[in-house]
C-alpha positions as CSV (number, residue, x, y, z in Angstrom):
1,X,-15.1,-12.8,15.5
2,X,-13.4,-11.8,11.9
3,X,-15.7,-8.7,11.7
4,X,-13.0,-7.3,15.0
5,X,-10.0,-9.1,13.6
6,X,-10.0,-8.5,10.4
7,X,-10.1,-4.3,10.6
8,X,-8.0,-4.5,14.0
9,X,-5.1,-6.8,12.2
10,X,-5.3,-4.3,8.9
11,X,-5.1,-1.1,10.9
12,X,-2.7,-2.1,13.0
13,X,-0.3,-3.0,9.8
14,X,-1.1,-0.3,8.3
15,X,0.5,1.7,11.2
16,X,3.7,-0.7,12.0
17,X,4.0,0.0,8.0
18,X,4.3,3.9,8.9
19,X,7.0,3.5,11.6
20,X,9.3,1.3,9.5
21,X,8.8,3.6,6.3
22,X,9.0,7.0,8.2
23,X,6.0,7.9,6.5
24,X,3.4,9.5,8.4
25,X,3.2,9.4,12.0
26,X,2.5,6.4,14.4
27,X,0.2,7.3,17.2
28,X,-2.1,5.1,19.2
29,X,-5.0,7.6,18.6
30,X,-5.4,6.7,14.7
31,X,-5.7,3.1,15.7
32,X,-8.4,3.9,18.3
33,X,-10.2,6.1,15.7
34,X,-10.2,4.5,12.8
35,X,-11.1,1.1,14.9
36,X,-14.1,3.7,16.4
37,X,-15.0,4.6,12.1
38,X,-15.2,1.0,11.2
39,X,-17.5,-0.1,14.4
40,X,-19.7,3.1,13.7
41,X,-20.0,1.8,10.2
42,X,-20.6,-1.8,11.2
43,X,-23.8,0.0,13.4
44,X,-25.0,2.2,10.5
45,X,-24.7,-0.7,7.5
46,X,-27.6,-2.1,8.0
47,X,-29.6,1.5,8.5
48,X,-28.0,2.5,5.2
49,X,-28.3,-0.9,3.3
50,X,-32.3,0.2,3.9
51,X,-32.2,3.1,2.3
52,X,-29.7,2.7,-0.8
53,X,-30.6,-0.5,-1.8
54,X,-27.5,-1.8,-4.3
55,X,-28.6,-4.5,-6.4
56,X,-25.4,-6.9,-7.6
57,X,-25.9,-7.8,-11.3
């Protein structure tokens, strides 16, 4: 359940933060899209993680 909150909760201030600065627009299609880029990389993590293996020291 925090993997959807988490990105959902950051996105979305990221965009209330645009409306009250003026900066940049606030449109409901950046939330759906960059909600859509962080699922796609939830799916292709574990594809990737295969390939490129990154080994913490």
């Amino acid at each position: 359940m925090k993997l959807i909150f988490i990105p959902i909760v950051a996105i979305a201030l990221i965009e209330i933060l645009q409306f009250f600065t003026h900066r940049g627009s606030m449109d409901i299609d950046d939330l759906i899209l960059n909600l859509l880029g962080v699922f796609i990389g939830y799916l292709f993590f574990p594809s990737f993680n295969r390939i490129v293996q990154i080994n913490p020291r």
